[in-house]
N, CA, C and O atoms as a printed pandas DataFrame, in Angstrom:
     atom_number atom_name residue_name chain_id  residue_number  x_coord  y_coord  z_coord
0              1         N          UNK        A               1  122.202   46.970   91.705
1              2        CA          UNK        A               1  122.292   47.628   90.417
2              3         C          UNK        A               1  123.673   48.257   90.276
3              4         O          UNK        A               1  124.043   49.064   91.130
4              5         N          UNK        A               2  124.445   47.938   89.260
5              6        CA          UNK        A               2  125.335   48.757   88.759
6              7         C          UNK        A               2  125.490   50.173   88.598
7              8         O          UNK        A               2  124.905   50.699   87.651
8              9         N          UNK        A               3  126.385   51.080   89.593
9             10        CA          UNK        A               3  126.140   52.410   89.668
10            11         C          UNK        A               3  125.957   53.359   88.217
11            12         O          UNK        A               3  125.210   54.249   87.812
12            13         N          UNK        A               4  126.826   52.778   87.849
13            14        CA          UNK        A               4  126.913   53.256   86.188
14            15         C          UNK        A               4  125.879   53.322   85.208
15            16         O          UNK        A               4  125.795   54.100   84.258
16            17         N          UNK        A               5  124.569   51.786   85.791
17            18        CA          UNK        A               5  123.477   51.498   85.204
18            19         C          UNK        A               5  122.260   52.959   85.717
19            20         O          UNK        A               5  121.499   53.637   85.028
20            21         N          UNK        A               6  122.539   52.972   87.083
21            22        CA          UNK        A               6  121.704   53.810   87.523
22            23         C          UNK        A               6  122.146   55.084   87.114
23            24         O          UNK        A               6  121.293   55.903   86.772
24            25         N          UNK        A               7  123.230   55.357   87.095
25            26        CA          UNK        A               7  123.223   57.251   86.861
26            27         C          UNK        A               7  122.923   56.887   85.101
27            28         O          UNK        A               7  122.581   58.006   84.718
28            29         N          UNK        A               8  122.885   56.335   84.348
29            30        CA          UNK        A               8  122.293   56.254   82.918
30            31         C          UNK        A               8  120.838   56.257   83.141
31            32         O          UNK        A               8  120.277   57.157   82.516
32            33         N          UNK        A               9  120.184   55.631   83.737
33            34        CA          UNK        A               9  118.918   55.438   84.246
34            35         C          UNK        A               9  118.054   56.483   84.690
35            36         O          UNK        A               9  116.863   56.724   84.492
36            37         N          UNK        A              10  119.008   57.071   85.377
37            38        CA          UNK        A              10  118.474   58.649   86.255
38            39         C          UNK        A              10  119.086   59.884   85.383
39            40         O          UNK        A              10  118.729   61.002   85.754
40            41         N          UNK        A              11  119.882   59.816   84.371
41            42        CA          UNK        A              11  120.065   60.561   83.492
42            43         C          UNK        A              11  118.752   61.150   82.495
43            44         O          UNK        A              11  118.489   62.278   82.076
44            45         N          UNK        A              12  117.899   59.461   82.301
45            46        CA          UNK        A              12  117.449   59.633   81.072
46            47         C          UNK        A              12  115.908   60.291   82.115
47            48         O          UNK        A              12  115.633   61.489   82.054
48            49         N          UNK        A              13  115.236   59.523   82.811
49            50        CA          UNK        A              13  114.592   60.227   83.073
50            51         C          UNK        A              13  114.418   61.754   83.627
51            52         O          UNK        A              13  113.403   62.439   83.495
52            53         N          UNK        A              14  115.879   62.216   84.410
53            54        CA          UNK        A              14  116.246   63.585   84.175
54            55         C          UNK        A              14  115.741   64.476   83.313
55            56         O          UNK        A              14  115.104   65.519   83.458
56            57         N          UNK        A              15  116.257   63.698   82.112
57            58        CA          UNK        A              15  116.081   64.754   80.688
58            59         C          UNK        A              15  114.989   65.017   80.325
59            60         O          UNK        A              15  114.881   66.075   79.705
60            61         N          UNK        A              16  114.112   64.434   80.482
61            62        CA          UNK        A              16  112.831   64.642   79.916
62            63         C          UNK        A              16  112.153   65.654   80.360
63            64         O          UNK        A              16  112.593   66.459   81.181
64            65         N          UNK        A              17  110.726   65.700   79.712
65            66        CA          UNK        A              17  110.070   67.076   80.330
66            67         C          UNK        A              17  108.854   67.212   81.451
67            68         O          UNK        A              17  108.148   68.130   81.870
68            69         N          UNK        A              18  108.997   65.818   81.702
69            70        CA          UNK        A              18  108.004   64.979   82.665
70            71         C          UNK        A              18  108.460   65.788   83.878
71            72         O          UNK        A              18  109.605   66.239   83.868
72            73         N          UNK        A              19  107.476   66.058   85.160
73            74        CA          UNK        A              19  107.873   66.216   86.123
74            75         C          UNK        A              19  108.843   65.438   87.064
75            76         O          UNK        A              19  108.654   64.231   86.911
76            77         N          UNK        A              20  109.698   65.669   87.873
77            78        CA          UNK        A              20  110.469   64.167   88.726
78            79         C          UNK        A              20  109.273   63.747   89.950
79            80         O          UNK        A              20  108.636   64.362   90.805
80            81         N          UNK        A              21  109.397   62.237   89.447
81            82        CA          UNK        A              21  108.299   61.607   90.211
82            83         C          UNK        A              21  108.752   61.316   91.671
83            84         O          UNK        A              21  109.270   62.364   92.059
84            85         N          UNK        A              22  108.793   60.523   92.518
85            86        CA          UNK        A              22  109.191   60.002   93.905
86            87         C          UNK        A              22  110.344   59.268   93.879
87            88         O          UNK        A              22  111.357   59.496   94.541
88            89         N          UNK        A              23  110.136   58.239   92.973
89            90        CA          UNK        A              23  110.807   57.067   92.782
90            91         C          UNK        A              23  112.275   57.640   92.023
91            92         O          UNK        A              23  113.293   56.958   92.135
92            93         N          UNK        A              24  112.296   58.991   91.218
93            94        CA          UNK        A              24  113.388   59.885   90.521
94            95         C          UNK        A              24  114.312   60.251   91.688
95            96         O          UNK        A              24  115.423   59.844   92.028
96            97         N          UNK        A              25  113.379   61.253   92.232
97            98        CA          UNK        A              25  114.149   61.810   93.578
98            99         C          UNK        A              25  114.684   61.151   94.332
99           100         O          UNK        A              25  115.673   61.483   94.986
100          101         N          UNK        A              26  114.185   60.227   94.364
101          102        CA          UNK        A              26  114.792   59.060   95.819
102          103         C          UNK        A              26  116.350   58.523   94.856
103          104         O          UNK        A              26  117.379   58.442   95.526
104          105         N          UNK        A              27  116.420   58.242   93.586
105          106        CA          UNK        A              27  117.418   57.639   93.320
106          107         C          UNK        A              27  118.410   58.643   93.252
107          108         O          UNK        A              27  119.489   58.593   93.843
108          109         N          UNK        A              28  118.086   59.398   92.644
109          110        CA          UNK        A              28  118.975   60.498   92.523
110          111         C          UNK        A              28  119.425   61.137   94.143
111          112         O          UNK        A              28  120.584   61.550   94.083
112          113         N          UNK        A              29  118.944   61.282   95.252
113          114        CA          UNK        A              29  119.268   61.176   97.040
114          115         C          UNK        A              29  120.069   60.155   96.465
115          116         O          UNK        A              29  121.207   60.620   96.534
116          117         N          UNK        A              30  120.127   59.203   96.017
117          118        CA          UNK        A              30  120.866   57.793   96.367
118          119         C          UNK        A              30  122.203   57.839   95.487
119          120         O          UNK        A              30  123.301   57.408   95.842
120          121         N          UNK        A              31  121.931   58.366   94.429
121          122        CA          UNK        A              31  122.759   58.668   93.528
122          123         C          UNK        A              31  123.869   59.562   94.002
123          124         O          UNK        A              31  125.017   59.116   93.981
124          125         N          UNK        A              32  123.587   61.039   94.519
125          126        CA          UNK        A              32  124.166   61.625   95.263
126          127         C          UNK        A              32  124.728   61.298   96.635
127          128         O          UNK        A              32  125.930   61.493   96.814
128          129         N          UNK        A              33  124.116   60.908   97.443
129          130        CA          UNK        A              33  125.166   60.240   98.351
130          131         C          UNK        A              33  126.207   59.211   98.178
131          132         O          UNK        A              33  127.041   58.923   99.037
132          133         N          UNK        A              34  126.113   58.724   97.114
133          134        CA          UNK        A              34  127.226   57.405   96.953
134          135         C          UNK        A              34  128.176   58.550   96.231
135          136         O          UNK        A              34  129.384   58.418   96.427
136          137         N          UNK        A              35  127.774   59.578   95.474
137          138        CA          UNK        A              35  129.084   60.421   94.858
138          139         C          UNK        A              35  129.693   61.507   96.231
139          140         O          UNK        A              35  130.684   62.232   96.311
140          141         N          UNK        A              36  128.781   61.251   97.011
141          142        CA          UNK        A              36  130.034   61.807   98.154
142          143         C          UNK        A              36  131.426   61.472   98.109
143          144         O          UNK        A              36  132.373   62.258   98.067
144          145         N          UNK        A              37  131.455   59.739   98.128
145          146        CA          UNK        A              37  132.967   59.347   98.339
146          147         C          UNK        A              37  133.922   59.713   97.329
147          148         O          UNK        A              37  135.113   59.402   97.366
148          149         N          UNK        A              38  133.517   60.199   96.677
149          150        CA          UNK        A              38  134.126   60.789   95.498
150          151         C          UNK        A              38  135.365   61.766   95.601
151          152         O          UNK        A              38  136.474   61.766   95.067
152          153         N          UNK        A              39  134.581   62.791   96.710
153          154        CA          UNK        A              39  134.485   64.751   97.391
154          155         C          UNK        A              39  135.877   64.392   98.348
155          156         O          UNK        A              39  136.272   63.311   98.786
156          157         N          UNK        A              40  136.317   65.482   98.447
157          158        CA          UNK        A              40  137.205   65.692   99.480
158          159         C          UNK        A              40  136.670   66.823  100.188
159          160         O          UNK        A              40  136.562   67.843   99.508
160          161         N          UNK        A              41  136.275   66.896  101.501
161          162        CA          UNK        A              41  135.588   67.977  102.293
162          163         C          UNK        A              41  136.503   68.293  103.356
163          164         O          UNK        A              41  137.251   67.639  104.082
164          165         N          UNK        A              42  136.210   69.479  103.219
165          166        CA          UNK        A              42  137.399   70.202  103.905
166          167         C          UNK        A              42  137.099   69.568  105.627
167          168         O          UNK        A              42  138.011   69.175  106.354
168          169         N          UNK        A              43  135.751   69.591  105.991
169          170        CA          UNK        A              43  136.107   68.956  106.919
170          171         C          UNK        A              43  135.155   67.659  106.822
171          172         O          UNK        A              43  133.955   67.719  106.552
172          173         N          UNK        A              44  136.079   66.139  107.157
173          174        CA          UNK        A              44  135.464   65.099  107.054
174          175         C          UNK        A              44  134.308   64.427  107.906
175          176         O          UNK        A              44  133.768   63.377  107.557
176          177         N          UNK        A              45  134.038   64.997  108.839
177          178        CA          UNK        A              45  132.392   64.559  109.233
178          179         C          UNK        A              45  131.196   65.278  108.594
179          180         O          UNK        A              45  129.981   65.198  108.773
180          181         N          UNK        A              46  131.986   66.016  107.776
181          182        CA          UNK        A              46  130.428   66.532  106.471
182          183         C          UNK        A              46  129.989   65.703  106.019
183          184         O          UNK        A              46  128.776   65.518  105.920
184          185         N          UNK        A              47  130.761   65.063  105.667
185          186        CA          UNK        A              47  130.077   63.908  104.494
186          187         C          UNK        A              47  129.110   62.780  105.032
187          188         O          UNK        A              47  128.426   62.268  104.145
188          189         N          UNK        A              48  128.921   62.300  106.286
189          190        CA          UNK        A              48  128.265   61.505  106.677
190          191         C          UNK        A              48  127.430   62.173  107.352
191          192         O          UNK        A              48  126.814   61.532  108.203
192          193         N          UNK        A              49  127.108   63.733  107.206
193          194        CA          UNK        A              49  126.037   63.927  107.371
194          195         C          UNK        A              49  125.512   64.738  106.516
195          196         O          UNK        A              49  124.634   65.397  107.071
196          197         N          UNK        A              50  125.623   64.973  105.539
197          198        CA          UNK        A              50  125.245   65.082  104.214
198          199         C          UNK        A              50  124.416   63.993  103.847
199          200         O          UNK        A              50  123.198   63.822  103.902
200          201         N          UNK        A              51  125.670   63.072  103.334
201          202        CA          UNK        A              51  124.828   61.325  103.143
202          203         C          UNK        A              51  123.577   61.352  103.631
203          204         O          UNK        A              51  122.541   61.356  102.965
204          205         N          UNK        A              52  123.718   61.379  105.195
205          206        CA          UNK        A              52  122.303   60.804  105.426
206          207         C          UNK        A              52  121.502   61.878  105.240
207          208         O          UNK        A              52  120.537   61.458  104.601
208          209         N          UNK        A              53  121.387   62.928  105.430
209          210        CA          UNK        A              53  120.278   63.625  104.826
210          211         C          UNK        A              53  119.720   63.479  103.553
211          212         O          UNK        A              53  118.522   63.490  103.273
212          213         N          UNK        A              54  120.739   63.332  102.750
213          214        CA          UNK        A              54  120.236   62.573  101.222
214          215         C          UNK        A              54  118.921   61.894  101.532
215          216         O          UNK        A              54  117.749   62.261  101.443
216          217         N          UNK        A              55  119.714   60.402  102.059
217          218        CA          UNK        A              55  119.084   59.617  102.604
218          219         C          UNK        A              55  117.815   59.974  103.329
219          220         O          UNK        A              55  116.887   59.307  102.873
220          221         N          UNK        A              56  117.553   60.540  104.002
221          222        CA          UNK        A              56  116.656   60.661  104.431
222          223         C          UNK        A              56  115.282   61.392  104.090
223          224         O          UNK        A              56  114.156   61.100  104.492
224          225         N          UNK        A              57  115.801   62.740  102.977
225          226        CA          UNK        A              57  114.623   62.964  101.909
226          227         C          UNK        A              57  114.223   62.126  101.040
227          228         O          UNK        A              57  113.047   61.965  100.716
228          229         N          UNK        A              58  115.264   61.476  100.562
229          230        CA          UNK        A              58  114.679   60.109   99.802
230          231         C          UNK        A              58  113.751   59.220  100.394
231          232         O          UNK        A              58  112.868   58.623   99.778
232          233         N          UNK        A              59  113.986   59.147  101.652
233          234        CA          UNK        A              59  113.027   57.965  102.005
234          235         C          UNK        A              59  111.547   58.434  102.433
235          236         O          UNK        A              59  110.457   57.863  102.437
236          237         N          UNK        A              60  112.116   60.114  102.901
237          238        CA          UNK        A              60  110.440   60.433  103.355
238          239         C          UNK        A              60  109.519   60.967  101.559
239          240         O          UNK        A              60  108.314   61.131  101.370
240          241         N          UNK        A              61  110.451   61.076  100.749
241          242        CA          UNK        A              61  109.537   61.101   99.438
242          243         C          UNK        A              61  108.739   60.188   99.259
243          244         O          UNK        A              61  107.522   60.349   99.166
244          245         N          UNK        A              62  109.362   59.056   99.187
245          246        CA          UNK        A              62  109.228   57.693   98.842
246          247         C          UNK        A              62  108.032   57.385   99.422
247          248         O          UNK        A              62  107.036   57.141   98.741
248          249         N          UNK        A              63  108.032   57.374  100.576
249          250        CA          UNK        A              63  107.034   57.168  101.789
250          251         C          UNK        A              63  106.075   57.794  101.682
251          252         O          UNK        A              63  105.028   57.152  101.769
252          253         N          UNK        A              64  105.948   59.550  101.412
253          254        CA          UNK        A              64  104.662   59.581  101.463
254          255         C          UNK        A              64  104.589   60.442   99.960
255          256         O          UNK        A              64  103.521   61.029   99.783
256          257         N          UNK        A              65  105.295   60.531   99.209
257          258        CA          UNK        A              65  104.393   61.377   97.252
258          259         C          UNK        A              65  104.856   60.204   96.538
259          260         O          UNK        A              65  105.389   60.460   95.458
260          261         N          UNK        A              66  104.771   58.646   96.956
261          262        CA          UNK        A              66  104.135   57.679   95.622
262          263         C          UNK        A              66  103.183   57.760   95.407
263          264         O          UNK        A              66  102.623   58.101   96.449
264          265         N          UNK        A              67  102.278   57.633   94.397
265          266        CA          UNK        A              67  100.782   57.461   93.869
266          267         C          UNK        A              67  100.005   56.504   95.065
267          268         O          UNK        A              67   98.838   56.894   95.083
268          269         N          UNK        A              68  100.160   55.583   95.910
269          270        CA          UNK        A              68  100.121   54.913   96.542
270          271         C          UNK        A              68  100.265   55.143   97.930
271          272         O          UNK        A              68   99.996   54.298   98.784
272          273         N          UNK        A              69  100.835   56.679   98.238
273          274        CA          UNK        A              69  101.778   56.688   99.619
274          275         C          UNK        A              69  100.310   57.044  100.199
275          276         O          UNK        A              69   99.363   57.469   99.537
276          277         N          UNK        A              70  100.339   56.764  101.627
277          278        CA          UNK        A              70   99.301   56.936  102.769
278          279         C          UNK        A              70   99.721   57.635  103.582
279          280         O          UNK        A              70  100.870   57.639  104.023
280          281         N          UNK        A              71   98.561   58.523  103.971
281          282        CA          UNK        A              71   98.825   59.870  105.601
282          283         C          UNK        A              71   99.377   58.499  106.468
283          284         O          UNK        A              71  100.564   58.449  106.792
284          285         N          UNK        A              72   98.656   57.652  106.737
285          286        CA          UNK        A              72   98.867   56.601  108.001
286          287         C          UNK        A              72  100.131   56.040  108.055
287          288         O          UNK        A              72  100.327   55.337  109.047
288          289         N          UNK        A              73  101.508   56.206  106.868
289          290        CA          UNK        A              73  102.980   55.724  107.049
290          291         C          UNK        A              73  103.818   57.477  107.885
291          292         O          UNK        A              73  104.841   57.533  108.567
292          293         N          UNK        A              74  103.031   58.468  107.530
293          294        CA          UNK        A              74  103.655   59.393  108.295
294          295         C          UNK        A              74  104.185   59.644  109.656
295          296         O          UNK        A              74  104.830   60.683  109.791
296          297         N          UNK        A              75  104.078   59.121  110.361
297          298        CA          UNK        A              75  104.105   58.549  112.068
298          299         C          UNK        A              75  105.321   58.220  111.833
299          300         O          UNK        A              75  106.333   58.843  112.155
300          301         N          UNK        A              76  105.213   56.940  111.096
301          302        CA          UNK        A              76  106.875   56.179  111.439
302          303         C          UNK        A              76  107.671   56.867  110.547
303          304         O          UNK        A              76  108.813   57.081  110.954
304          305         N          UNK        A              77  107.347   57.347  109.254
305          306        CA          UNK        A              77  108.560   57.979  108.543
306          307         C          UNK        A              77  109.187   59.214  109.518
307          308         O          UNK        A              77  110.363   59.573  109.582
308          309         N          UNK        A              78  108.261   59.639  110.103
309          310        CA          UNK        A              78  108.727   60.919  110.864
310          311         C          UNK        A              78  109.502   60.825  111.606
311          312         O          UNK        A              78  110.479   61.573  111.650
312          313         N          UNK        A              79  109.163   59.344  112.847
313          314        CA          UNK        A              79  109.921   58.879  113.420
314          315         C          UNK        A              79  111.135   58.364  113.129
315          316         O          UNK        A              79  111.851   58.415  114.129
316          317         N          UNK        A              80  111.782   57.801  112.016
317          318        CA          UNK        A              80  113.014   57.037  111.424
318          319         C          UNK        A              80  113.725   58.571  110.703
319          320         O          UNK        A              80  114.859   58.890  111.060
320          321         N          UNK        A              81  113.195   59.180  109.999
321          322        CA          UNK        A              81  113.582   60.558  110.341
322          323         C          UNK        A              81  114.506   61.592  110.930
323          324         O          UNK        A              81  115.611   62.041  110.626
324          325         N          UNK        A              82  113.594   61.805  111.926
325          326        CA          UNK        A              82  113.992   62.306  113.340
326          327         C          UNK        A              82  115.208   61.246  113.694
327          328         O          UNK        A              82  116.350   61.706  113.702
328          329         N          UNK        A              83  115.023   59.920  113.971
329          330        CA          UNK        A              83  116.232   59.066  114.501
330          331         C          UNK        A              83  117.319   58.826  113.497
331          332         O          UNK        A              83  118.319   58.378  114.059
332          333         N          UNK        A              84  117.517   59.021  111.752
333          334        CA          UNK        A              84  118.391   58.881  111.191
334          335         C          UNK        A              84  118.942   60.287  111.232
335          336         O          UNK        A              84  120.134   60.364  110.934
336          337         N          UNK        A              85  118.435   61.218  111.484
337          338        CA          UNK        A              85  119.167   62.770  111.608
338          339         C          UNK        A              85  119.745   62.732  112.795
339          340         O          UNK        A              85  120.946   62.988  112.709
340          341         N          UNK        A              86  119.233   62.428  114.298
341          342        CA          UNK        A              86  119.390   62.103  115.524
342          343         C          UNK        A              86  121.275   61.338  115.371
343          344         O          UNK        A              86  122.355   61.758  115.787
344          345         N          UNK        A              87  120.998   60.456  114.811
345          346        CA          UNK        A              87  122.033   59.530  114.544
346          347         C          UNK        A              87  123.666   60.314  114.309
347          348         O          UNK        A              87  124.782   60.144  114.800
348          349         N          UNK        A              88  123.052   61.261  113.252
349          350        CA          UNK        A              88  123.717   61.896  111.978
350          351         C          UNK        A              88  124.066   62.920  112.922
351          352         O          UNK        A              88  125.236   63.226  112.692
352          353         N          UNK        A              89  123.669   63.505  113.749
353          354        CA          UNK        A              89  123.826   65.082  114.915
354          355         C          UNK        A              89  124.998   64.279  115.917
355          356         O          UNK        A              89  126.114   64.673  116.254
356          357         N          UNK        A              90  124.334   63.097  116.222
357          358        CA          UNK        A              90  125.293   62.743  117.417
358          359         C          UNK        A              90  127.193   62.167  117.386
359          360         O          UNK        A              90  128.141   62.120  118.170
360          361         N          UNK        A              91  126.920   61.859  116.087
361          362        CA          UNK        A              91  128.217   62.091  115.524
362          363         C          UNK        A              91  129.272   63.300  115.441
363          364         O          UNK        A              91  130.463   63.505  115.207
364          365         N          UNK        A              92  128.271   63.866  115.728
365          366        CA          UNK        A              92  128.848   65.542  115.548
366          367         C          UNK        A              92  128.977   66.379  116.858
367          368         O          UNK        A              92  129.367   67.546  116.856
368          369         N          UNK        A              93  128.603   65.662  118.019
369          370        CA          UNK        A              93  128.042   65.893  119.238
370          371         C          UNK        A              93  126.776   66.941  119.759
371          372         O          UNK        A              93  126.525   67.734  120.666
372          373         N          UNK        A              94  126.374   66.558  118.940
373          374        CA          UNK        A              94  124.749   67.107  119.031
374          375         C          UNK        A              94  123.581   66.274  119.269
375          376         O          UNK        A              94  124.004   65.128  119.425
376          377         N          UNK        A              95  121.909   66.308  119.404
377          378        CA          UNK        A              95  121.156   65.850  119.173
378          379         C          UNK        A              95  119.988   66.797  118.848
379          380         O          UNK        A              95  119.898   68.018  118.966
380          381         N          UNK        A              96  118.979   65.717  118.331
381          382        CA          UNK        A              96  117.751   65.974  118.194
382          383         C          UNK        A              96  117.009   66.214  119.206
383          384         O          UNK        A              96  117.225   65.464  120.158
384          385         N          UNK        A              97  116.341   66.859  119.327
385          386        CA          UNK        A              97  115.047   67.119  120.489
386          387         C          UNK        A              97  113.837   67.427  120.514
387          388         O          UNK        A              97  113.727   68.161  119.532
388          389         N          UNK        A              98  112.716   67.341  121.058
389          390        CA          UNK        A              98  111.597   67.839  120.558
390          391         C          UNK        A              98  111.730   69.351  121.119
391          392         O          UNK        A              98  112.424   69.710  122.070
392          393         N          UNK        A              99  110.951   70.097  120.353
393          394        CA          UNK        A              99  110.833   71.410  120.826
394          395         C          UNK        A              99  109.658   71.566  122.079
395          396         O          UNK        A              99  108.742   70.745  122.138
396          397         N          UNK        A             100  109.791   72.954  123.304
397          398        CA          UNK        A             100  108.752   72.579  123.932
398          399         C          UNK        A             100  107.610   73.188  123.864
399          400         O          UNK        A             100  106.775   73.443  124.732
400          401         N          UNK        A             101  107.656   73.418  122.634
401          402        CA          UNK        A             101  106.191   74.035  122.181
402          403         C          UNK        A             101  105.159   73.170  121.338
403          404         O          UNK        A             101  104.074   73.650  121.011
């Protein structure tokens, strides 16, 4: 899709007085991370982990508040999750961990 198509797209349903559904939020995560490259950040490993956090509320919306979404995809969203933040930390020299409680 043409970026231009989508922020018109996600504009209009924006405006309205409808609540934002799953499928809103997720584009708009999507929408917003592609206008990262836009930003100049003072410091440049923000932005790729920004991005993926976008990314990654988008996908756990998606996954589980569609009309359709199931408790039983929660497992793996949690898991891809955890490993796209994981990803996103270790860049930074950090990681994810479970807690030991």
């Amino acid at each position: 899709m043409d970026p231009s198509d989508l922020r018109a797209d996600l504009a209009e349903r924006l405006a309205n007085d409808r609540p934002i559904d799953a499928e809103t939020f997720n584009a708009a995560c999507f929408m917003l991370s592609r206008a990262l490259e836009n930003l100049e950040f003072s410091v440049p490993e923000a932005a790729p982990l920004v991005r993926r956090l976008l990314r990654v509320a988008g996908r756990v919306v998606i996954d589980t508040a569609t009309p359709d979404a199931s408790a039983e995809v929660w497992p793996s969203t949690q898991e891809m999750a955890i490993q796209w933040i994981d990803e996103a930390l270790r860049a930074l020299g950090y990681e994810a961990v479970a807690s030991s409680s």
